[in-house]
GUDOKOL-156284 format. One line per 2 residues: their letters; for each residue x, z, y of N, C-alpha, C. Coordinates in steps of 0.02 Angstrom, whole numbers, plus 50000, padded with zeros to 5 digits. Layout:
// GUDOKOL-156284
A	X Z Y X Z Y X Z Y  ...
END
This chain:
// GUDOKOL-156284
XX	50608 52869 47816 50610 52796 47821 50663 52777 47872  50716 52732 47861 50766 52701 47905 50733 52666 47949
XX	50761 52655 47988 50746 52595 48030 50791 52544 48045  50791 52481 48062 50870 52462 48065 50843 52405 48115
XX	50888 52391 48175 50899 52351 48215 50945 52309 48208  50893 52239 48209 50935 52173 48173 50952 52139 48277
XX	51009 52129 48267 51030 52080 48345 51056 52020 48320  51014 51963 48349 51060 51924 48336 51077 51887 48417
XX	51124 51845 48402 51180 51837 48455 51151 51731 48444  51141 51725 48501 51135 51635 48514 51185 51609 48555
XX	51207 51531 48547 51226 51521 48607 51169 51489 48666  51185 51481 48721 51143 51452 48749 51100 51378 48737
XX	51152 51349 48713 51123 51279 48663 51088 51290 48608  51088 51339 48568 51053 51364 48499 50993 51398 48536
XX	50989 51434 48576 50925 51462 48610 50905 51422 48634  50914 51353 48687 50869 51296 48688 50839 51264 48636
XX	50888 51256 48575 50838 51216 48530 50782 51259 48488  50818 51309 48481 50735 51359 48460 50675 51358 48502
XX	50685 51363 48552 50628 51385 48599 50601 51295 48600  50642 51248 48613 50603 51168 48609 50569 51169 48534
XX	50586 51205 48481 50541 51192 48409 50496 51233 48429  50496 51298 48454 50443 51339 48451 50393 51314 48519
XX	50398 51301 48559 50351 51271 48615 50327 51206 48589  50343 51175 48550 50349 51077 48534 50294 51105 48482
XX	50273 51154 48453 50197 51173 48406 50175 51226 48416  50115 51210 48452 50076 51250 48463 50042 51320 48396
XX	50050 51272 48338 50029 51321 48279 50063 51381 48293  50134 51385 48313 50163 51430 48299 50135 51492 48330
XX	50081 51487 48404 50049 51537 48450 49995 51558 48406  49963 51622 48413 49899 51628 48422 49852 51594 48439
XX	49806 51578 48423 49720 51527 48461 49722 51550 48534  49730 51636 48527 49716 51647 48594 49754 51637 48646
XX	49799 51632 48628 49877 51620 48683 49882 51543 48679  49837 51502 48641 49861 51426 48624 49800 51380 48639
XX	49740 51406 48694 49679 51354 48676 49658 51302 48678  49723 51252 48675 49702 51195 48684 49745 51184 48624
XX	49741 51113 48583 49761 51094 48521 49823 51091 48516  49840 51065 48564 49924 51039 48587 49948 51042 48660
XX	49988 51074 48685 50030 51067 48741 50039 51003 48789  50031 51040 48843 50016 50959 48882 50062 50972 48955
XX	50090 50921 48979 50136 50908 49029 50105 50863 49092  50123 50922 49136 50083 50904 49199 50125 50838 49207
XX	50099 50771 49223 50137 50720 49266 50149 50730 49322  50222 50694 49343 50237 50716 49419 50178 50651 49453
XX	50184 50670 49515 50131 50636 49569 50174 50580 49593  50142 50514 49604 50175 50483 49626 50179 50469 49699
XX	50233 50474 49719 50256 50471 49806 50239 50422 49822  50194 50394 49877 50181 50339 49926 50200 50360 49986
XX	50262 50333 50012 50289 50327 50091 50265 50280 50124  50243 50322 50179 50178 50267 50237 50253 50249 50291
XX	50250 50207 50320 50301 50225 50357 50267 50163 50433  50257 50210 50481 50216 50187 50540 50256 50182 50610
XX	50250 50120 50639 50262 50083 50691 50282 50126 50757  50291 50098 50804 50280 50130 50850 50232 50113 50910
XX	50197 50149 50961 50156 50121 51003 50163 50053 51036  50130 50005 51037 50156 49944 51061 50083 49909 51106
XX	50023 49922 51109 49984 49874 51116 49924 49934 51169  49869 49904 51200 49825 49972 51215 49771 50016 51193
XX	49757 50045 51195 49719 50089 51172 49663 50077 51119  49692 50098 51065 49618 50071 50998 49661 50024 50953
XX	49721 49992 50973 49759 49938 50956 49815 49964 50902  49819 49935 50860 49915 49942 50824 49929 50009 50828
XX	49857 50047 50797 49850 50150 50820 49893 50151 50740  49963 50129 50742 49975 50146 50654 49999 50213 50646
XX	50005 50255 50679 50042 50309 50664 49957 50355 50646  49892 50334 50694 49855 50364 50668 49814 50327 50607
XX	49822 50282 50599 49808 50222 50521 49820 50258 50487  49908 50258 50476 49930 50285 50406 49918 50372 50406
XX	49908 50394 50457 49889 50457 50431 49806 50498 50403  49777 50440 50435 49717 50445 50395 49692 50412 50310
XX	49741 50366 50324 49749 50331 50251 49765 50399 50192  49836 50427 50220 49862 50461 50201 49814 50522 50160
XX	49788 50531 50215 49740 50601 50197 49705 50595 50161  49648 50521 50156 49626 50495 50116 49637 50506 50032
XX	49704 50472 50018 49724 50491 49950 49757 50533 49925  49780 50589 49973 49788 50669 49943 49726 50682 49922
XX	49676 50678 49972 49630 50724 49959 49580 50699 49909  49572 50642 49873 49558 50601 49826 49577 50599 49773
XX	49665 50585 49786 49663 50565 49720 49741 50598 49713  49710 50652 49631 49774 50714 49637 49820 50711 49610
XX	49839 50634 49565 49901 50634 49562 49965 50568 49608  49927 50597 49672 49982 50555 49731 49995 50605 49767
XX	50053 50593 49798 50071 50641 49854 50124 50577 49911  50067 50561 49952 50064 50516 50013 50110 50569 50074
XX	50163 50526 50107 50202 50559 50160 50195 50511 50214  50198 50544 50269 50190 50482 50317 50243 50492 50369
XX	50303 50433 50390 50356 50445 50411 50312 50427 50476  50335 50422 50560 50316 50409 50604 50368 50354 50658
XX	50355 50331 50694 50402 50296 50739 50465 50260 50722  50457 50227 50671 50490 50212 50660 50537 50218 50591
XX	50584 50168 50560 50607 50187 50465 50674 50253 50466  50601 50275 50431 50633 50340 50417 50717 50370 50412
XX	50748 50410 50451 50827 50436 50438 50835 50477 50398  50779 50499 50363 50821 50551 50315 50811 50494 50241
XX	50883 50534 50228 50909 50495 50145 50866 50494 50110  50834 50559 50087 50803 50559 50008 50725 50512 50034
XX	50715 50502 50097 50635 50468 50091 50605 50454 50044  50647 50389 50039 50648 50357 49953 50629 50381 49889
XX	50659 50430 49888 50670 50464 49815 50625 50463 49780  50619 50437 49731 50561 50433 49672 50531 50407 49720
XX	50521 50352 49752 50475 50313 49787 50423 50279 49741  50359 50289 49735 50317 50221 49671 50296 50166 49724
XX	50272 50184 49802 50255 50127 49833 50275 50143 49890  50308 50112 49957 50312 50076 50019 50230 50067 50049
XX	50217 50082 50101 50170 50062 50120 50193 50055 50211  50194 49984 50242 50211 49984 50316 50156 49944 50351
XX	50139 49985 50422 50109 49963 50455 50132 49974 50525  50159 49931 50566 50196 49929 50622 50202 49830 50638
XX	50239 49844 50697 50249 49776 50740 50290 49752 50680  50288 49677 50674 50314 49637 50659 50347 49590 50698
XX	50373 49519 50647 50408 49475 50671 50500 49503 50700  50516 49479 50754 50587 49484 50740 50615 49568 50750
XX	50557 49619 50759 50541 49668 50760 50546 49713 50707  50524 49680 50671 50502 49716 50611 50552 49781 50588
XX	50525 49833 50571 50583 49884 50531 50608 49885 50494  50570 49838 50447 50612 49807 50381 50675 49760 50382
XX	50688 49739 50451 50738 49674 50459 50820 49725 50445  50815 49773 50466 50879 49802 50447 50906 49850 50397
XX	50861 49825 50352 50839 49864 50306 50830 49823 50216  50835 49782 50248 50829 49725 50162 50879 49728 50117
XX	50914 49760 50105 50946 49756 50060 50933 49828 50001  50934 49880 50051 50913 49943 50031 50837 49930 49990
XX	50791 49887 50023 50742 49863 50013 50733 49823 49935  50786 49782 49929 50769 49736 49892 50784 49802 49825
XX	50839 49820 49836 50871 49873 49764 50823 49919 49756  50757 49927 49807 50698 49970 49780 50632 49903 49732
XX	50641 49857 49760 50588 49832 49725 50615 49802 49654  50682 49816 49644 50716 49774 49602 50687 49837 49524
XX	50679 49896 49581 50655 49939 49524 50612 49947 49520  50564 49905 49542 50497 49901 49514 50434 49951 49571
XX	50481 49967 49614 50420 50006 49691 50391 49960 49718  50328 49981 49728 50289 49937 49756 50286 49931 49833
XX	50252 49869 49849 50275 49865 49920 50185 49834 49952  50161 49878 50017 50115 49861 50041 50131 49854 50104
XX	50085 49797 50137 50108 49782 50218 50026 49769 50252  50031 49808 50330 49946 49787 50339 49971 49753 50407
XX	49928 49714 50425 49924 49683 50490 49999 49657 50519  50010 49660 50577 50072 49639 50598 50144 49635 50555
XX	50153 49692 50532 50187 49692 50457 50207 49646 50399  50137 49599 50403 50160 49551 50352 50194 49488 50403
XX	50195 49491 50473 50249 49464 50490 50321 49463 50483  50367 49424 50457 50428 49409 50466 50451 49343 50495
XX	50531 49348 50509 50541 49288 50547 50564 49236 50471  50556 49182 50464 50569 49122 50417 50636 49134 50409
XX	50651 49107 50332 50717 49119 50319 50726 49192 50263  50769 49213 50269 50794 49271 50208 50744 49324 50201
XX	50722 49330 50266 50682 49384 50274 50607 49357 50238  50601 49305 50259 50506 49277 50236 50521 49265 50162
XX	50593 49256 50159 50591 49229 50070 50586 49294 50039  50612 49340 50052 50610 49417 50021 50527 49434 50035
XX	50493 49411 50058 50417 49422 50067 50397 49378 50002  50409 49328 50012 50362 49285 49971 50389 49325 49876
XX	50422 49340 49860 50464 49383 49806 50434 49425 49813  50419 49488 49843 50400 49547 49850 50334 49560 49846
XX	50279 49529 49904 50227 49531 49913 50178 49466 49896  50215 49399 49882 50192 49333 49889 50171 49296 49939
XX	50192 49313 50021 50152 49284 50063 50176 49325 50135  50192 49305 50185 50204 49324 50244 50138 49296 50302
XX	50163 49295 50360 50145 49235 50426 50200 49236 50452  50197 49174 50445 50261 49122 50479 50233 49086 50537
XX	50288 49106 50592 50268 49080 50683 50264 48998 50652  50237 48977 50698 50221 48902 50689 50191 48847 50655
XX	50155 48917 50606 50116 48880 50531 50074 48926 50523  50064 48989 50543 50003 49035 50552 49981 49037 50609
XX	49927 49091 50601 49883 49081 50671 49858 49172 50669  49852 49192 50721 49810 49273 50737 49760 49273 50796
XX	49683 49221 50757 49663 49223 50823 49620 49301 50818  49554 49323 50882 49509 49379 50823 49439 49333 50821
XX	49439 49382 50780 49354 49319 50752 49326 49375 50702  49246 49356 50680 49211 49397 50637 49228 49353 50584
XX	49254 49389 50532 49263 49388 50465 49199 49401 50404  49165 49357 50406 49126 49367 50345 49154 49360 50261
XX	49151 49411 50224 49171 49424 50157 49108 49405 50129  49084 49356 50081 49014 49354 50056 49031 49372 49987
XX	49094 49340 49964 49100 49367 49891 49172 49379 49891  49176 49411 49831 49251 49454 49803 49280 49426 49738
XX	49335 49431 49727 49349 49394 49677 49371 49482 49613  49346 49502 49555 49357 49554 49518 49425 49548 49483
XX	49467 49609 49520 49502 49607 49513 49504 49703 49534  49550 49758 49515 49570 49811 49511 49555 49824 49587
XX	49586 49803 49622 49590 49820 49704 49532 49807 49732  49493 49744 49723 49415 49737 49739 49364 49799 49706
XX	49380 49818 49682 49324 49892 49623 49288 49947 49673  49228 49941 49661 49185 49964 49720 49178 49922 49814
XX	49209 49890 49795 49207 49835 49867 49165 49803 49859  49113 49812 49906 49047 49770 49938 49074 49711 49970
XX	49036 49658 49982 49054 49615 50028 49028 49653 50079  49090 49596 50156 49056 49645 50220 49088 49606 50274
XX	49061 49611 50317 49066 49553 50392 49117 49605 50424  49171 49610 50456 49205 49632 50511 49233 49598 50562
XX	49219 49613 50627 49271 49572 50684 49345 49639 50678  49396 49576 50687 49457 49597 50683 49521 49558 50705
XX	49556 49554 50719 49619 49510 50733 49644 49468 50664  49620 49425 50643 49624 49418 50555 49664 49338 50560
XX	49731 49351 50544 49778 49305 50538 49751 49258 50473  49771 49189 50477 49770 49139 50433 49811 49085 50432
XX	49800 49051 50367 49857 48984 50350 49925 49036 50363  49913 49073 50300 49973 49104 50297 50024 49064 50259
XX	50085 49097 50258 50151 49068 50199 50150 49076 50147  50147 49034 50100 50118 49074 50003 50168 49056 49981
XX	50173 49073 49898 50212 49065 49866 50202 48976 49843  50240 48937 49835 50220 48850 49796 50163 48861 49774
XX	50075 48827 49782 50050 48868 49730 50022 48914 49726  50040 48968 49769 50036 49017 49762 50014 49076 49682
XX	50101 49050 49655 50109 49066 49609 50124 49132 49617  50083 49169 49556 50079 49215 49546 50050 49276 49610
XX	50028 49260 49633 49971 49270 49701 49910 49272 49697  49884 49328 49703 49799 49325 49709 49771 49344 49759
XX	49710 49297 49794 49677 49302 49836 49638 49348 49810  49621 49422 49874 49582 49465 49872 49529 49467 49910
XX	49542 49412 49995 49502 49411 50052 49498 49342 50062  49440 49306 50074 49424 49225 50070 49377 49196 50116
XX	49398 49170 50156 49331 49159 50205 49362 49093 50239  49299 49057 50264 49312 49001 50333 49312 49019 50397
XX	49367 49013 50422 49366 49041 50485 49326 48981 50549  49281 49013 50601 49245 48983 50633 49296 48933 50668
XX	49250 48877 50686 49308 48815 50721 49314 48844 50772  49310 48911 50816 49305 48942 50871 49397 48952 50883
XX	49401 48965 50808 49472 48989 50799 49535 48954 50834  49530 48880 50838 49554 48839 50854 49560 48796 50911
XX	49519 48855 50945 49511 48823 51030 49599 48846 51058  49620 48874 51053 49690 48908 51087 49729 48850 51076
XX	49804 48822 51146 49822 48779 51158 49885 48802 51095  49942 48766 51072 49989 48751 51013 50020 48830 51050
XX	50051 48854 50996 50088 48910 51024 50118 48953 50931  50162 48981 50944 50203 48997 50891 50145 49034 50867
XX	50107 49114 50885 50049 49117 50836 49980 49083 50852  49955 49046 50913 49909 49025 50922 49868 48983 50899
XX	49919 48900 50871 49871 48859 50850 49946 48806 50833  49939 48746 50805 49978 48708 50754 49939 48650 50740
XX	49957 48605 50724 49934 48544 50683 49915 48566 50620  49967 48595 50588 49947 48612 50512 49894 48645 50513
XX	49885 48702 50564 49802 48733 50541 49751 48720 50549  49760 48664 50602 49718 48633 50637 49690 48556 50573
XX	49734 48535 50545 49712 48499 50478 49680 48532 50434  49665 48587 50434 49645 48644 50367 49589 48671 50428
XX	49569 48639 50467 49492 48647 50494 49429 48654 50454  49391 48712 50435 49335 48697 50370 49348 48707 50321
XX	49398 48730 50303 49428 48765 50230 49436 48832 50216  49431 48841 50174 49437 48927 50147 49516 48956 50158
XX	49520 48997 50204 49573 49033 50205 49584 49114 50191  49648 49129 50160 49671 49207 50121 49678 49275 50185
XX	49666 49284 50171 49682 49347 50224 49721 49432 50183  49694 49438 50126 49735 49471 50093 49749 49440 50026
XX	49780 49469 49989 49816 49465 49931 49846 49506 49884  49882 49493 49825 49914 49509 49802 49963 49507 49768
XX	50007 49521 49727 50059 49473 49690 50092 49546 49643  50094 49536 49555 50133 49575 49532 50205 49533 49505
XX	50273 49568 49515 50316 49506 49518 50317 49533 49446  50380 49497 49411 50397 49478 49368 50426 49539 49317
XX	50476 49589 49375 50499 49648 49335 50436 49715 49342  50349 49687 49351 50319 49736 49354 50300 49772 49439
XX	50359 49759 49478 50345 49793 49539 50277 49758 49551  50231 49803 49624 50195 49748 49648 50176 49754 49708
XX	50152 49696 49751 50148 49698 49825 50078 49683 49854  50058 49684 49910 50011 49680 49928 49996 49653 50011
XX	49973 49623 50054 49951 49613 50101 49901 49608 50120  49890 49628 50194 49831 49598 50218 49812 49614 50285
XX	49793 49547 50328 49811 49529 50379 49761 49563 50454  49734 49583 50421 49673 49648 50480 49716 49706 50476
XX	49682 49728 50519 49716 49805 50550 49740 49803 50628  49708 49770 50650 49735 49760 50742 49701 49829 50752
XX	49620 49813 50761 49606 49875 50793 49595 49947 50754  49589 50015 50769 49598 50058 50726 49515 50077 50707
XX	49474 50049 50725 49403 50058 50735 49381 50018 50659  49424 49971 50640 49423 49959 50559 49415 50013 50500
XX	49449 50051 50508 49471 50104 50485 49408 50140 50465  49357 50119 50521 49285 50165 50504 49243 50129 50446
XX	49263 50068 50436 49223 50023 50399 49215 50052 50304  49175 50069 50289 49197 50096 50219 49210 50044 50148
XX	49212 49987 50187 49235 49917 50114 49302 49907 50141  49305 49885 50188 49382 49872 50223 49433 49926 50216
XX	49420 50008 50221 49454 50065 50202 49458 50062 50116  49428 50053 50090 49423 50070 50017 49463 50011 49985
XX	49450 49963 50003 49493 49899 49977 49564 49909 49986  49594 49973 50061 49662 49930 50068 49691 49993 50038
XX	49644 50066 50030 49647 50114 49985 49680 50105 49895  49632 50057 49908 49626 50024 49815 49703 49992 49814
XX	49723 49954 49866 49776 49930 49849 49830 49954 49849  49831 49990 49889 49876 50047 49907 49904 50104 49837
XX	49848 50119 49798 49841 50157 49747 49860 50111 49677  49846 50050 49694 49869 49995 49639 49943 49960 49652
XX	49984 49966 49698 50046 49956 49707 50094 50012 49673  50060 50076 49692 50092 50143 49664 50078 50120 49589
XX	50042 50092 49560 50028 50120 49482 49995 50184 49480  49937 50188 49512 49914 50247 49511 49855 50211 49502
XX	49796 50255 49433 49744 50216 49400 49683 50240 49453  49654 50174 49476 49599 50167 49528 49538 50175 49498
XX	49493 50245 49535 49455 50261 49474 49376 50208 49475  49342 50195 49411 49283 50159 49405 49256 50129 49481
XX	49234 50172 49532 49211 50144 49577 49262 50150 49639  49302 50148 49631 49361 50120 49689 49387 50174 49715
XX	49453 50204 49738 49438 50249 49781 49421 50285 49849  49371 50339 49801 49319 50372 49864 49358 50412 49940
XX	49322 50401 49976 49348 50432 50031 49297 50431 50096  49293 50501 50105 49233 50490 50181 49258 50471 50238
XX	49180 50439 50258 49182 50405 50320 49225 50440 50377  49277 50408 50409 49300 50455 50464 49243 50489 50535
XX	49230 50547 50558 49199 50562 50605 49241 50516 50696  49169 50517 50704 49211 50490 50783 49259 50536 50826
XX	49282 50604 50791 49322 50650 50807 49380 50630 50788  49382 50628 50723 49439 50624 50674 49454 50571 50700
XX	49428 50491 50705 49456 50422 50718 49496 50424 50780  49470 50483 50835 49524 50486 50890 49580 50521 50887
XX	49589 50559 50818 49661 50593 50822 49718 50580 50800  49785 50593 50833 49857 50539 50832 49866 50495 50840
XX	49815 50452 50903 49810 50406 50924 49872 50392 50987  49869 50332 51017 49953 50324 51060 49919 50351 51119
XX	49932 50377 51147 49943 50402 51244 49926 50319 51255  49885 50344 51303 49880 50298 51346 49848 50317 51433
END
């Protein structure tokens, strides 16, 4: 009996497209080498860049470097197709940060401060592609003008000196409005530094209130002062004011705020964590599962670590 050795010769482009027909059907394997019906492609994870402040306030206060890193941990360890990075002290120097960015997430000093102020343009050409943008506490400060208008576009809503207010006060949540980011959120009372009579869109078009409450007339004892107190808020005495939000713009990107987060002792709260979780995970486009996402209570160990020197 002969035997005969057949060679054949490919180019490298002809051996790609064989191997894409032969991988692209599974029939072609064995059952045993093939047990699932059809071939399936891991999705990449989507990147959320935390990007955290620097020490500014005392102890327990504006702890964002240890915020976002517990946030952080939070939705690795939750939820497995994100992969959460957390820059520190300040906006990040290395180039690729960005890269394949799905959401922004900042929590640091605001106003004429802010890290974003030197940074808006780079900024805008990310949301133009549709990255989402989250801001907690001081953060959703900017100064009026180019900067607050790129807020109200981005996120729907800033605080603007002279027309907002940051007094602290207990925040009662009695009801929620159903919506993706509210999902598994209880109502729930917190004292917090909780800014109001924020800057909206006209309308507040295309803006949704996520956080709704009357703030006590207590609020309004503080003499006029750029964040203290105003005529305008002072007319809106007894009315329901926003504290967070949301807004998906127009090309799909989407943003988020919300105006707690002074002290880091929030953080322990498990409606207030899960809500800014939820939003956080809903800016990325990352699907928030049935009951919101889960994440354990921090230990009174854990809540003290990467906290500022003091």
């Amino acid at each position: 009996m002969r035997a005969f050795l057949v060679v054949f010769f490919f180019s490298a482009s002809s051996l790609g497209n064989l191997l894409s027909v032969l991988f692209s059907d599974a029939s072609f394997f064995p059952a045993s080498l093939c047990p699932s019906s059809s071939l399936t492609t891991i999705p990449a994870k989507k990147r959320i860049v935390f990007i955290a402040g620097a020490c500014s306030h005392g102890a327990g206060e504006h702890e964002h470097k240890a915020g976002c890193l517990l946030l952080a941990q939070r939705l690795n360890a939750t939820m497995p197709t994100v992969d959460a990075v957390v820059y520190s002290d300040g906006w990040p120097s290395d180039p690729s940060a960005f890269t394949n960015a799905a959401a922004i997430v900042i929590y640091g000093d605001g106003g004429e401060g802010h890290l974003i102020n030197k940074h808006l343009e780079s900024v805008n050409a990310l949301m133009k592609k549709g990255v989402g943008l989250a801001c907690i506490h001081y953060a959703v400060e900017v100064p009026k003008g180019p900067v607050g208008n790129y807020f109200l576009d981005w996120i729907g809503g800033y605080f603007e000196t002279f027309w907002s207010v940051n007094p602290v006060w207990t925040a009662d949540y009695k009801t929620l409005p159903k919506h993706v980011i509210t999902t598994g959120v209880q109502p729930f009372t917190i004292n917090d530094e909780w800014y109001y009579h924020m800057r909206f869109r006209p309308n507040l078009d295309g803006v949704t209130p996520l956080l709704t409450t009357v703030p006590p007339a207590s609020t309004l004892n503080r003499k006029d002062g750029p964040h203290e107190n105003n005529p305008a808020v002072r007319a809106e005495a007894g009315q329901p004011q926003h504290t967070a939000w949301c807004r998906e713009r127009p090309n799909g990107g989407r943003g988020f705020g919300i105006t707690g987060g002074h002290y880091h002792r929030v953080w322990a709260d498990d409606n207030f964590r899960k809500l800014v979780l939820n939003a956080i995970a809903w800016v990325a486009k990352v699907d928030v599962p049935a009951g919101g996402v889960s994440s354990a209570t921090p230990s009174k160990e854990e809540m003290g670590l990467n906290q500022c020197p003091h």
